[in-house]
ZADO-1210 file (C-alpha; in nm, 4 decimals, padded with zeros to 6 digits):
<atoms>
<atom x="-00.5998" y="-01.8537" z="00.1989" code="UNK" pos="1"/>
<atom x="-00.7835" y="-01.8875" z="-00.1142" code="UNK" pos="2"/>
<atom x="-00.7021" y="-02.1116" z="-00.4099" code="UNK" pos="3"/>
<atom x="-00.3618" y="-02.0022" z="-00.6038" code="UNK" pos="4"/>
<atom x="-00.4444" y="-01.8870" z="-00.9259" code="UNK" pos="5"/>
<atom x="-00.3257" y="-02.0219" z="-01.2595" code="UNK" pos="6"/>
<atom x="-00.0648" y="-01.7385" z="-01.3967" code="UNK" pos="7"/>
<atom x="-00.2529" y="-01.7260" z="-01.7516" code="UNK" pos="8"/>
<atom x="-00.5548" y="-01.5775" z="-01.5242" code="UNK" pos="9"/>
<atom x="-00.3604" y="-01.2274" z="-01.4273" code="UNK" pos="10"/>
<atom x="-00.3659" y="-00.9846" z="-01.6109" code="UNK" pos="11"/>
<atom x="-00.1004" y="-00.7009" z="-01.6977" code="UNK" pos="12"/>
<atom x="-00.1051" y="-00.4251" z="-01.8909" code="UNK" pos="13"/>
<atom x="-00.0496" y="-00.3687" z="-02.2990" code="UNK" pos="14"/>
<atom x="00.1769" y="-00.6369" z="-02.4420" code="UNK" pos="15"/>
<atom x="00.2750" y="-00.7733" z="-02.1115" code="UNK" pos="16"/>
<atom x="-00.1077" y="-00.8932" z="-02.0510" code="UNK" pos="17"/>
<atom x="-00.0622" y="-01.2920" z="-02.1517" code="UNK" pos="18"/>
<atom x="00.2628" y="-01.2955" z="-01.9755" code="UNK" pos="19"/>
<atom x="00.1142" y="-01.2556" z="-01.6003" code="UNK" pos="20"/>
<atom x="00.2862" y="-01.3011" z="-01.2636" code="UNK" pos="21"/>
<atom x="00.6401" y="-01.3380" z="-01.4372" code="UNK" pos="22"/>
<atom x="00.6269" y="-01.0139" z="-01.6547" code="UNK" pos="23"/>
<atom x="00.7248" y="-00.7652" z="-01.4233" code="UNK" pos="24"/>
<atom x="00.9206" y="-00.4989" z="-01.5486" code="UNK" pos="25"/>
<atom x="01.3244" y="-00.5889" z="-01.5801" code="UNK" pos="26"/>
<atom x="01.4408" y="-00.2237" z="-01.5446" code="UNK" pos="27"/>
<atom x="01.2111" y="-00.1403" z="-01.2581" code="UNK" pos="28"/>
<atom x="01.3038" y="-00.4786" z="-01.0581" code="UNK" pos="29"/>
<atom x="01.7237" y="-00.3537" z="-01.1378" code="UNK" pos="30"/>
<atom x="01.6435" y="-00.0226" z="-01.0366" code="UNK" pos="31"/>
<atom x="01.5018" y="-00.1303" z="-00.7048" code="UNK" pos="32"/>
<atom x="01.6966" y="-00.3877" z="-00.6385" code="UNK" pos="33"/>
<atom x="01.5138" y="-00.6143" z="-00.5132" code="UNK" pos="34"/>
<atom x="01.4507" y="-00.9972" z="-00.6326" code="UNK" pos="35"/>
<atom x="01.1345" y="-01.1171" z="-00.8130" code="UNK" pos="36"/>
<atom x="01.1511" y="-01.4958" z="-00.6865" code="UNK" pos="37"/>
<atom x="00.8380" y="-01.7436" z="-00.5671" code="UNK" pos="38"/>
<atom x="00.8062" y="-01.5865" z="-00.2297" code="UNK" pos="39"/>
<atom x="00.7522" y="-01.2507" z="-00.3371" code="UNK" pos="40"/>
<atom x="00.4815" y="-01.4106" z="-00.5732" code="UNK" pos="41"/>
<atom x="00.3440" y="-01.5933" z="-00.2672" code="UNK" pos="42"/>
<atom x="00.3123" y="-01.3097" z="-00.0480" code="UNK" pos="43"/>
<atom x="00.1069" y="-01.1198" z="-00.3251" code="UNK" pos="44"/>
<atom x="-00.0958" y="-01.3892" z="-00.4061" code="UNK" pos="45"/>
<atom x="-00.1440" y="-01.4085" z="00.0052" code="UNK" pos="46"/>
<atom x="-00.2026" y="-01.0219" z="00.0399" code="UNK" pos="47"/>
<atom x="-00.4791" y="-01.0191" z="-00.3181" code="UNK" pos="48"/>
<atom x="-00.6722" y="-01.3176" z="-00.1358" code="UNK" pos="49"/>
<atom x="-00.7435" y="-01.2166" z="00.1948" code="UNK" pos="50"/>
<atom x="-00.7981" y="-00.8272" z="00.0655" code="UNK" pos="51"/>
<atom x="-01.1563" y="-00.7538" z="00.2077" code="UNK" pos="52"/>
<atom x="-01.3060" y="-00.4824" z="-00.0562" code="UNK" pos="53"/>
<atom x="-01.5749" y="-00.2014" z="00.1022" code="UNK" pos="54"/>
<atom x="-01.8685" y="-00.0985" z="-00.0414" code="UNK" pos="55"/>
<atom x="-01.8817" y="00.1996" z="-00.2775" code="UNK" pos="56"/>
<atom x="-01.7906" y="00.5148" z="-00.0686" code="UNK" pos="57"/>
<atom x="-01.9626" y="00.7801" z="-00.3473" code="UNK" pos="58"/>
<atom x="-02.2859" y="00.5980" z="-00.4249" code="UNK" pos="59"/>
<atom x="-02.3905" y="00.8250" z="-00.6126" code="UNK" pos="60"/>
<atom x="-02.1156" y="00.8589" z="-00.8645" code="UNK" pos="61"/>
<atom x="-02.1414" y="00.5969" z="-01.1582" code="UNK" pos="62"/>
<atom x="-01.8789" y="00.3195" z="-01.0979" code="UNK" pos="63"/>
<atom x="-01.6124" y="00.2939" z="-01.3089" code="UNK" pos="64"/>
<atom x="-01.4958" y="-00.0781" z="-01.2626" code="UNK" pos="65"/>
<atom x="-01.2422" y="-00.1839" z="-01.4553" code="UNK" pos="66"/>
<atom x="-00.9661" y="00.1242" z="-01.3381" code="UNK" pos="67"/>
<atom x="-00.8539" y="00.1587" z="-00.9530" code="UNK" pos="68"/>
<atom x="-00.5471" y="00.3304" z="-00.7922" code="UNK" pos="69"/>
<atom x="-00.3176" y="00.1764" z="-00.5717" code="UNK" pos="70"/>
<atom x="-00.0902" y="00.3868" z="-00.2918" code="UNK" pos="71"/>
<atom x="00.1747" y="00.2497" z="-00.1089" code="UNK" pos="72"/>
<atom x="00.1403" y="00.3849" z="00.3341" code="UNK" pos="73"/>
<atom x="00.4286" y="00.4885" z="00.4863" code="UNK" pos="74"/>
<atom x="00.5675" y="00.8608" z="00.3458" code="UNK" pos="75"/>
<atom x="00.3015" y="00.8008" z="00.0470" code="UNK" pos="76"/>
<atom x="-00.0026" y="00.8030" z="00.2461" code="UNK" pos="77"/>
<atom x="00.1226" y="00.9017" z="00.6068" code="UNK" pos="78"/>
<atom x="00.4112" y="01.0969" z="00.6909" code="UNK" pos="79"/>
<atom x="00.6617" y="00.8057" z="00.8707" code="UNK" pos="80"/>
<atom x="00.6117" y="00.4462" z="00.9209" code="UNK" pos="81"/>
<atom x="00.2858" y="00.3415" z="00.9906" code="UNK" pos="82"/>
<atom x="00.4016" y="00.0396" z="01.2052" code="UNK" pos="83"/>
<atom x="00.6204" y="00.2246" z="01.3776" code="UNK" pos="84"/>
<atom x="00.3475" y="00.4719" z="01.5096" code="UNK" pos="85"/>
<atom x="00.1181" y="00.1295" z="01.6033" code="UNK" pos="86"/>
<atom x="00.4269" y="00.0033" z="01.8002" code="UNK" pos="87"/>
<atom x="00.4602" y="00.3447" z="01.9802" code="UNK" pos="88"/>
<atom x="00.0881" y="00.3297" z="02.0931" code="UNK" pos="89"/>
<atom x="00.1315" y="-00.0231" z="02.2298" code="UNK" pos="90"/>
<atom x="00.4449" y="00.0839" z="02.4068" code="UNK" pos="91"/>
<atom x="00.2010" y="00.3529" z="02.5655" code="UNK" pos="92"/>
<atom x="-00.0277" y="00.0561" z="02.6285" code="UNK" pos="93"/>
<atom x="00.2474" y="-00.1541" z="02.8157" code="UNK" pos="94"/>
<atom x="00.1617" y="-00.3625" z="02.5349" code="UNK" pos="95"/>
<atom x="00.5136" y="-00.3667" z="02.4187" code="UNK" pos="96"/>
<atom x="00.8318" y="-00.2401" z="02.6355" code="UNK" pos="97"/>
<atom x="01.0979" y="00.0111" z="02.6222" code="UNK" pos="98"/>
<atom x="01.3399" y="-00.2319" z="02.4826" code="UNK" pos="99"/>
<atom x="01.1313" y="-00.4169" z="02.2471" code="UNK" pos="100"/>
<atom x="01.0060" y="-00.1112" z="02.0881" code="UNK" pos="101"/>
<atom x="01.4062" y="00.0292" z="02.0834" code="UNK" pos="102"/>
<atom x="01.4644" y="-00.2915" z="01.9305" code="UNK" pos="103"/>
<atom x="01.1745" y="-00.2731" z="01.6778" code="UNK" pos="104"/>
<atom x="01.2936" y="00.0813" z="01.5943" code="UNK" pos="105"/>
<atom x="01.6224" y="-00.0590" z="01.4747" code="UNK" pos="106"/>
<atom x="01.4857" y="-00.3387" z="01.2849" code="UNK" pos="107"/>
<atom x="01.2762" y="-00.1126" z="01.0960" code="UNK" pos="108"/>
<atom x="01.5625" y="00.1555" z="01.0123" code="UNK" pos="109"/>
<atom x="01.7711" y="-00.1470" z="00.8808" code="UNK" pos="110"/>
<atom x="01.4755" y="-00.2469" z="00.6656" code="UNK" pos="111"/>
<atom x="01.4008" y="00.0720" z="00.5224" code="UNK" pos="112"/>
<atom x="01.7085" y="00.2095" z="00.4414" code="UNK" pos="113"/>
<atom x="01.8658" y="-00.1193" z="00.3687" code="UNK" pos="114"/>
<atom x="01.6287" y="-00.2147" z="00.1364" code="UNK" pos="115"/>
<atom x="01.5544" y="-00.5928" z="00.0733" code="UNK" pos="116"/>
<atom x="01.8890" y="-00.6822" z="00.2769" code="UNK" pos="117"/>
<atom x="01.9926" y="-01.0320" z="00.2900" code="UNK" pos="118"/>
<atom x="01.8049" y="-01.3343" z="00.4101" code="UNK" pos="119"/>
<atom x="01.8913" y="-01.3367" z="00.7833" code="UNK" pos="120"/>
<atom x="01.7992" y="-00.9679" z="00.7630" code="UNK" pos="121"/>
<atom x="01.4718" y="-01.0464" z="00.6051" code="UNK" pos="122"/>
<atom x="01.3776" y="-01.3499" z="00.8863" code="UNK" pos="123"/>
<atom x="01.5011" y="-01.0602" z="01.1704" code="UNK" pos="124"/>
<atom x="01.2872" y="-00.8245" z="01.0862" code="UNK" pos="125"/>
<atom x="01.0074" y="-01.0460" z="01.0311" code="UNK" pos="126"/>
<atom x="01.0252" y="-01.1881" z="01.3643" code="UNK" pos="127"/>
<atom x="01.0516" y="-00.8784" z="01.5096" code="UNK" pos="128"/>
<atom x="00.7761" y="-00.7858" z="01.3154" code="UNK" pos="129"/>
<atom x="00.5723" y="-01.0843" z="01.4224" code="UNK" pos="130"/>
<atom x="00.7123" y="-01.1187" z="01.7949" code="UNK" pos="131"/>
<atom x="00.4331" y="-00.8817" z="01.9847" code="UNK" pos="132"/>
<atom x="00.1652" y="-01.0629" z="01.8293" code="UNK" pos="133"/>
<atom x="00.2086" y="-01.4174" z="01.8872" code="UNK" pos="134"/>
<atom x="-00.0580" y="-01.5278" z="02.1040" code="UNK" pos="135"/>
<atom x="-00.2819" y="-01.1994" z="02.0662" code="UNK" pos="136"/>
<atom x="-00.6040" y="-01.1763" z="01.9506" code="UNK" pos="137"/>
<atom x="-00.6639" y="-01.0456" z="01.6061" code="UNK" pos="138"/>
<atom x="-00.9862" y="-00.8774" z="01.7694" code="UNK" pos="139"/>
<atom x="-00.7704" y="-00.7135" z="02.0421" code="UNK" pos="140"/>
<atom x="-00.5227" y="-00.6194" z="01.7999" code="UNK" pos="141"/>
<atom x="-00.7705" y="-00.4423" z="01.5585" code="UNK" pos="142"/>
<atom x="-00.9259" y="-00.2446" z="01.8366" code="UNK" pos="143"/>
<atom x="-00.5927" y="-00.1181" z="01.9801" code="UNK" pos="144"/>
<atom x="-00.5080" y="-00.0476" z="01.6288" code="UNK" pos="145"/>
<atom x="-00.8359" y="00.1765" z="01.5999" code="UNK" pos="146"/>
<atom x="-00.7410" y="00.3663" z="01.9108" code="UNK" pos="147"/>
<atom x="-00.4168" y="00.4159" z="01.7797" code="UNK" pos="148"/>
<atom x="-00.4906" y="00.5539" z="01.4893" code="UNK" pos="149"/>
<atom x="-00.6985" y="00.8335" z="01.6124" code="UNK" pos="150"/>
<atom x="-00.3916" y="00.9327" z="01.8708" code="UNK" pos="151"/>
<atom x="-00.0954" y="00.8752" z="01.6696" code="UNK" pos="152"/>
<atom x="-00.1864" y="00.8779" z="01.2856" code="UNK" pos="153"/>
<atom x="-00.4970" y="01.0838" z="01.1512" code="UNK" pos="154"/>
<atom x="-00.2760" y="01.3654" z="01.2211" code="UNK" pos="155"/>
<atom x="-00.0169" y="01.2380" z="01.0147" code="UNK" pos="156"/>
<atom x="-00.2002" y="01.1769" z="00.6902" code="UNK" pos="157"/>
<atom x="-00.0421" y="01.3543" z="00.4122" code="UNK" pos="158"/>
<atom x="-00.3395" y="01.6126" z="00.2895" code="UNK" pos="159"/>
<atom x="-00.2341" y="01.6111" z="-00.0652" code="UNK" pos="160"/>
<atom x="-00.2300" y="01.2343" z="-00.1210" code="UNK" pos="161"/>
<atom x="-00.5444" y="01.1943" z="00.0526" code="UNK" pos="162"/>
<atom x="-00.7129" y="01.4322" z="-00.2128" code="UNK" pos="163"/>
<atom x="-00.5405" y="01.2499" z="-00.4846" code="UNK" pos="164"/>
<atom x="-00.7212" y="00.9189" z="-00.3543" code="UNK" pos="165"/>
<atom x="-01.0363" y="01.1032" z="-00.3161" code="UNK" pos="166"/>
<atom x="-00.9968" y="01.2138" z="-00.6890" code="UNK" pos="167"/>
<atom x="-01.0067" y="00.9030" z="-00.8167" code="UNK" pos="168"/>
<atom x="-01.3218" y="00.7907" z="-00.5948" code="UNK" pos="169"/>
<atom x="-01.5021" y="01.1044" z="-00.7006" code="UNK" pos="170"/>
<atom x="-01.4305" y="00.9442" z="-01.0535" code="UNK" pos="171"/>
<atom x="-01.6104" y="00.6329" z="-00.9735" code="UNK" pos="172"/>
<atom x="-01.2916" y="00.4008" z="-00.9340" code="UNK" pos="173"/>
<atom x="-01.1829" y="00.1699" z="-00.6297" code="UNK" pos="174"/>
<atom x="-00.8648" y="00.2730" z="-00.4668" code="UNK" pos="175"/>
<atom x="-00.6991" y="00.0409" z="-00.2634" code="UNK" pos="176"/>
<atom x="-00.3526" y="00.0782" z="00.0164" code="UNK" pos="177"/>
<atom x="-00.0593" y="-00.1626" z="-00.1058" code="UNK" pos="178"/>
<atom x="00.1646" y="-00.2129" z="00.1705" code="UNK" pos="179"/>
<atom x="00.4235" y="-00.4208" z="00.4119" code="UNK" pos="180"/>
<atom x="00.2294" y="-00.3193" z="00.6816" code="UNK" pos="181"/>
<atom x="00.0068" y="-00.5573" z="00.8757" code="UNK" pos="182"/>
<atom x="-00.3347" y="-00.6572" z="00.6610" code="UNK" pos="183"/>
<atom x="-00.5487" y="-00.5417" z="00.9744" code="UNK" pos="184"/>
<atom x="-00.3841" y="-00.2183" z="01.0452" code="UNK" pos="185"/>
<atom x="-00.3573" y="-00.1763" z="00.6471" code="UNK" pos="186"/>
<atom x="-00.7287" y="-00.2073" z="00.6725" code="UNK" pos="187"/>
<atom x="-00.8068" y="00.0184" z="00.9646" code="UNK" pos="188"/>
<atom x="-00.6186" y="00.2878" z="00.7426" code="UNK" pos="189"/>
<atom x="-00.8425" y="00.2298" z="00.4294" code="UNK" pos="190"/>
<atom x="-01.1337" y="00.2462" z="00.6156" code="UNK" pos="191"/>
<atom x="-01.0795" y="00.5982" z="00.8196" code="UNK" pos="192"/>
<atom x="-00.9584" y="00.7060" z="00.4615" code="UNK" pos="193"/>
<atom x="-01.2997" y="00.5891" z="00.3277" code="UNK" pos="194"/>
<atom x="-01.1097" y="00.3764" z="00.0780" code="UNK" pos="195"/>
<atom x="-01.2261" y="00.0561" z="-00.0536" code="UNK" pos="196"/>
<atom x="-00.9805" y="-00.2017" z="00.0922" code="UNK" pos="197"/>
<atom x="-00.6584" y="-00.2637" z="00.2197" code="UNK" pos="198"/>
<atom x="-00.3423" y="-00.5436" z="00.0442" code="UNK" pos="199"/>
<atom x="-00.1218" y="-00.5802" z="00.3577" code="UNK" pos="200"/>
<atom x="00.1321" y="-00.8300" z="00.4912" code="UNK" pos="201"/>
<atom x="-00.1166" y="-01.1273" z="00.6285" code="UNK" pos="202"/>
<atom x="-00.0086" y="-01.2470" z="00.9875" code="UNK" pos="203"/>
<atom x="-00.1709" y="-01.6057" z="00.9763" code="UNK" pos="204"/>
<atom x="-00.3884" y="-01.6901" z="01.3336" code="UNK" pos="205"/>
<atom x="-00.6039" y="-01.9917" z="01.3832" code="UNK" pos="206"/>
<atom x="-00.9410" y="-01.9441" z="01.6363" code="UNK" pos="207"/>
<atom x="-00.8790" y="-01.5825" z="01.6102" code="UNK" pos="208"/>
<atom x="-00.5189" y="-01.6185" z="01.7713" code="UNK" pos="209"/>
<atom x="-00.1983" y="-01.4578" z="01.6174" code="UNK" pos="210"/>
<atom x="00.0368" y="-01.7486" z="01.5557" code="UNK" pos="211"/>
<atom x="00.3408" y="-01.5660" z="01.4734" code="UNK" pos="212"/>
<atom x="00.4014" y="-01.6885" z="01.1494" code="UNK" pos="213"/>
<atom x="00.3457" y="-01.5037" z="00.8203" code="UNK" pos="214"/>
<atom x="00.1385" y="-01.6261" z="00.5660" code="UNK" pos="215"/>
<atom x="00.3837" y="-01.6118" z="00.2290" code="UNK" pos="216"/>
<atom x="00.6246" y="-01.3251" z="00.3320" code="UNK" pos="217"/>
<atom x="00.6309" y="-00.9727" z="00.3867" code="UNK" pos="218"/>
<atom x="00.4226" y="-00.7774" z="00.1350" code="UNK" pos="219"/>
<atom x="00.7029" y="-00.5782" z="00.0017" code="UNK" pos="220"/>
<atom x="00.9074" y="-00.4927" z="-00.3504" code="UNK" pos="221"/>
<atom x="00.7707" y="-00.7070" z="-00.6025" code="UNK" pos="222"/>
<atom x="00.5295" y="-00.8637" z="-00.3647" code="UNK" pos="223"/>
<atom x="00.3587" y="-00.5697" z="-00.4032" code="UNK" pos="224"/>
<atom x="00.3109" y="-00.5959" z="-00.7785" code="UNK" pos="225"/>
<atom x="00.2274" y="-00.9436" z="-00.7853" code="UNK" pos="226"/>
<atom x="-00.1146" y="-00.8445" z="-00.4928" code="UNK" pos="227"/>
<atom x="-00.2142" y="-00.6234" z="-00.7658" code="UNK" pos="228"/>
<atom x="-00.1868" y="-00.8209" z="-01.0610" code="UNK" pos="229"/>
<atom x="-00.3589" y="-01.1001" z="-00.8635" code="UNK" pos="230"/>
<atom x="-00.6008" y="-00.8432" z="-00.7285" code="UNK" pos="231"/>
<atom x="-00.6704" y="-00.7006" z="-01.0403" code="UNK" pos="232"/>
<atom x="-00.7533" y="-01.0532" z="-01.2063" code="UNK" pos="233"/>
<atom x="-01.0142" y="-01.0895" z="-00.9156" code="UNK" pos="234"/>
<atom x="-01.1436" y="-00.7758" z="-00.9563" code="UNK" pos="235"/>
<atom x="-01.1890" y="-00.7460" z="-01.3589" code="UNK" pos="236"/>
<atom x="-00.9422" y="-00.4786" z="-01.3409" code="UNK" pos="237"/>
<atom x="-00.7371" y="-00.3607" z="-01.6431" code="UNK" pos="238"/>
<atom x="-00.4018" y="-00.2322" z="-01.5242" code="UNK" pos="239"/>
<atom x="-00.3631" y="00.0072" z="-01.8009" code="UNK" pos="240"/>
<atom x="-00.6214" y="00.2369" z="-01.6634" code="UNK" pos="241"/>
<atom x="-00.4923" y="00.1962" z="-01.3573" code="UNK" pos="242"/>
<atom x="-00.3005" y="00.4295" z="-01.1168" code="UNK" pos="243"/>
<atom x="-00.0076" y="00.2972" z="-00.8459" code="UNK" pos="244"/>
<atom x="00.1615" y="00.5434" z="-00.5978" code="UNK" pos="245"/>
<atom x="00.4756" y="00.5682" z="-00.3843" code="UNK" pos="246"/>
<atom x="00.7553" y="00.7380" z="-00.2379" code="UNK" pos="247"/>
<atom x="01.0349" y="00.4438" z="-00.2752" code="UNK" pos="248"/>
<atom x="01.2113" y="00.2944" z="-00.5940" code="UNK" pos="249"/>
<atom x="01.1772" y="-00.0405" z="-00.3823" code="UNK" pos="250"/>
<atom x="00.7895" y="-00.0298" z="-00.5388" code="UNK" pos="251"/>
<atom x="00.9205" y="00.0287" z="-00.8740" code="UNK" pos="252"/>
<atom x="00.7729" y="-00.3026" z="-00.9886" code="UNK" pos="253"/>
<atom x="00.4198" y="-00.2023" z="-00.8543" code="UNK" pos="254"/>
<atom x="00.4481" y="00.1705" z="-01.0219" code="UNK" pos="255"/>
<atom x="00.5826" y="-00.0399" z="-01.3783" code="UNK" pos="256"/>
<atom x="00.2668" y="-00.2803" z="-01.3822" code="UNK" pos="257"/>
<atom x="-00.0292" y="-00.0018" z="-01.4165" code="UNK" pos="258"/>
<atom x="-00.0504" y="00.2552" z="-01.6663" code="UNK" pos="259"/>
<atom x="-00.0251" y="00.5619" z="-01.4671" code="UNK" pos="260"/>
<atom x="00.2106" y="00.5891" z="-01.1988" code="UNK" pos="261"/>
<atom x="00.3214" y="00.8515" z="-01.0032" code="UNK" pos="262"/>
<atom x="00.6078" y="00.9302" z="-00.7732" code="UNK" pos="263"/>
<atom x="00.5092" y="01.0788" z="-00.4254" code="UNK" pos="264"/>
<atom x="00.7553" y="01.2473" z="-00.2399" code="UNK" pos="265"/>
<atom x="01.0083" y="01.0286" z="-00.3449" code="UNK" pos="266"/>
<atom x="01.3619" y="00.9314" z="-00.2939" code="UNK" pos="267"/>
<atom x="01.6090" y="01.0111" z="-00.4901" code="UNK" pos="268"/>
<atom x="01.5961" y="00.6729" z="-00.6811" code="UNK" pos="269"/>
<atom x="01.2569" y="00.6689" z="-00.7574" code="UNK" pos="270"/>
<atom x="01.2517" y="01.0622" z="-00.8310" code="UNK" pos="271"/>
<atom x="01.5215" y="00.9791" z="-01.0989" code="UNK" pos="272"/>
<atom x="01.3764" y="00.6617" z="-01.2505" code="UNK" pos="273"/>
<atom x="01.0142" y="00.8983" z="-01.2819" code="UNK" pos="274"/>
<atom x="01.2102" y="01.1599" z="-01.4796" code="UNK" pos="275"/>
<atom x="01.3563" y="00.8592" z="-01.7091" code="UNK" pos="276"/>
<atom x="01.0416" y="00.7069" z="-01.7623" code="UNK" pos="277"/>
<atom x="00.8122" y="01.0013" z="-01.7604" code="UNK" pos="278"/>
<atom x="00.6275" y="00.9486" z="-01.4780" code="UNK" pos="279"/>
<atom x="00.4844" y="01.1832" z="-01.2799" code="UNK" pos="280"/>
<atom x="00.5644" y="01.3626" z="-00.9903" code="UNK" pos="281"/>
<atom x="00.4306" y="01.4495" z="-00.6431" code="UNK" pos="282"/>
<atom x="00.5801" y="01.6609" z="-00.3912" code="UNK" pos="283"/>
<atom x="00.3755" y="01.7432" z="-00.0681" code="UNK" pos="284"/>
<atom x="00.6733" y="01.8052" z="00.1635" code="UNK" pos="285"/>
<atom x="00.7301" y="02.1911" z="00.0660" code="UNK" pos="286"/>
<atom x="00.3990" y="02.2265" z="00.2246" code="UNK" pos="287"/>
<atom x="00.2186" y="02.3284" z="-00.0854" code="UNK" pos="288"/>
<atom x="-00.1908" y="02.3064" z="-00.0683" code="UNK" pos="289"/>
<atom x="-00.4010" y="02.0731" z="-00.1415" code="UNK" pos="290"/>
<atom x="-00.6438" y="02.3249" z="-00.4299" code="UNK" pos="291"/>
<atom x="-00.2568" y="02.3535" z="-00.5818" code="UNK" pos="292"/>
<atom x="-00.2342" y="01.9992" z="-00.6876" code="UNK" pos="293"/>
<atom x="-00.2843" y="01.9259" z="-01.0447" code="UNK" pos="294"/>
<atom x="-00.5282" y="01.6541" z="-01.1521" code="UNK" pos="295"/>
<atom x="-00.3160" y="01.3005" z="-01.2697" code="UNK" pos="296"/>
<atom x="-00.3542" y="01.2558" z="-01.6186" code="UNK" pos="297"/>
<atom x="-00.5640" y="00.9171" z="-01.5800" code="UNK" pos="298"/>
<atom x="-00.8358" y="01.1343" z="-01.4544" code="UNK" pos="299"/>
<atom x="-00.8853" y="01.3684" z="-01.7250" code="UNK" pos="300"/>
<atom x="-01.0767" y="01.6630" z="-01.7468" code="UNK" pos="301"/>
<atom x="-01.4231" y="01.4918" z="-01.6226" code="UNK" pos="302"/>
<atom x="-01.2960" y="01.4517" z="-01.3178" code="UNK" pos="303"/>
<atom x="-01.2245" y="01.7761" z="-01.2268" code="UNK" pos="304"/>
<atom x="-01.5397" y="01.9135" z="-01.0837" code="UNK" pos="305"/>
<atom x="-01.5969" y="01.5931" z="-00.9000" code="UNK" pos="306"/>
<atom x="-01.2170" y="01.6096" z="-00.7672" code="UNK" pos="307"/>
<atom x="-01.2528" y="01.9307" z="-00.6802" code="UNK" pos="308"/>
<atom x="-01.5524" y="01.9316" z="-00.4666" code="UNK" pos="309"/>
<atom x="-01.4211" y="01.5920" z="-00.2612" code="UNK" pos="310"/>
<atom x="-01.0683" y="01.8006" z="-00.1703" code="UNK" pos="311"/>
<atom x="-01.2961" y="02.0997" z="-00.0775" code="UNK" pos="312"/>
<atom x="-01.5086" y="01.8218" z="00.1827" code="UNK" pos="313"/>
<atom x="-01.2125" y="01.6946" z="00.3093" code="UNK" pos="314"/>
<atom x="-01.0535" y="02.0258" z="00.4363" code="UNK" pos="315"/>
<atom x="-01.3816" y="02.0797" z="00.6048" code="UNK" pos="316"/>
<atom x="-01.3724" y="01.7392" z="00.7722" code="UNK" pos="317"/>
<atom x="-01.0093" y="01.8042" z="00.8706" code="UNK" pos="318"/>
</atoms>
């Protein structure tokens, strides 16, 4: 884990920018819920330093360094929970069995429609979270989690997200995942995507060994916001030309720290908190087409051709 960085090095966006790591939004943490205390500061600062970043995926397009987007995985990204799709294909493995992945199943449900939950639901679900891992390899890990994703989640890639990410690479920024999920299956995602890296929960191993502890906590609520301040102090990034999205109000602390954010297919809470703030919205469950979605405002017109042209490739790739 690299150094911990002095707050007055983060930045934020507009007035907030001095203010770093403890400026997050008051309304967006109340409207999620969730509490902004020092581990969810330690898991971002975890989840910005061991964030690997690719190199440029359009070459060719002049780089635009100082804005990147940010999107959340699971019903943002991918249609379910990423995790739970990985657990599935080690269950088909024998890697994990019937009742641990039953088990798994339940732990996740309580997370995700629980929200944060209390403390002894927090340590639960990060054992179970951490349990099938103890002892593994990282390197066996990542290559099940390459198989995996071919058999259980390109298929499950939401089309009109994936042309939203491919917008803003066609505009010469860096888009990164931001999400609880495992850093190494975060980054197996990024990379089929052709995204430039991956902030995920980081499993700590020694020697290349899983130890089945967590380094900071899980990368989730206003974790999330505080990997992508910390990120975008590494980086040189300025948040206010940058773009977050999700599907949950519990990242309403990530979508208040950039300029642009946008709700996809979101719950009810977040759907309501975008109308109140004016942020916009993203819909991809009615099934409408990817040459149907409108261009985010933090593109602008310049990006259109560009934008246009990558969404075209893709469909031909799918």
């Amino acid at each position: 884990m690299g150094r911990r960085r002095d707050r007055r090095e983060v930045p934020g966006p507009g007035d907030d920018a001095e203010a770093g790591l403890e400026a997050l939004d008051p309304s967006a943490l109340a409207a999620s819920g969730l509490p902004d205390d020092g581990a969810a500061r330690d898991a971002g600062a975890a989840a910005a330093a061991a964030a690997e970043t690719e190199g440029p995926t359009t070459p060719s397009v002049p780089p635009d360094l100082t804005a990147a987007a940010f999107f959340d995985v699971d019903n943002t990204m991918m249609m379910g929970a990423s995790i739970f799709h990985f657990a599935r294909g080690l269950a088909a493995r024998n890697f994990l069995s019937g009742a641990d992945l039953r088990g798994f199943v339940w732990q996740q449900v309580k997370f995700r429609l629980g929200g944060e939950g209390t403390p002894e639901d927090i340590r639960a679900h990060r054992e179970a979270a951490l349990s099938f891992v103890a002892g593994r390899e990282v390197s066996e890990l990542v290559e099940l989690g390459e198989e995996i994703y071919d058999e259980l989640m390109a298929d499950r890639i939401w089309e009109g997200t994936r042309a939203l990410a491919q917008m803003h690479l066609d505009a010469g920024q860096r888009v990164w995942l931001v999400t609880a999920t495992p850093l190494e299956l975060a980054g197996i995602i990024a990379r089929r995507l052709g995204l430039t890296g991956a902030l995920g929960t980081v499993a700590e191993h020694v020697d290349g060994v899983y130890t089945g502890r967590l380094v900071g906590e899980l990368l989730h609520g206003p974790a999330k916001a505080h990997a992508v301040r910390a990120l975008a102090a590494r980086e040189g990034l300025d948040l206010r030309r940058c773009s977050a999205y999700s599907d949950s109000i519990n990242d309403a602390p990530m979508l208040s720290v950039v300029g642009t954010a946008v709700a996809v297919n979101p719950d009810a809470e977040l759907r309501a908190l975008a109308r109140k703030k004016g942020w916009e919205i993203r819909d991809f469950r009615s099934g409408r087409k990817v040459a149907r979605i409108g261009v985010p405002s933090v593109l602008g017109a310049g990006a259109v051709a560009g934008a246009v042209a990558g969404a075209a490739a893709y469909r031909r790739r799918g």
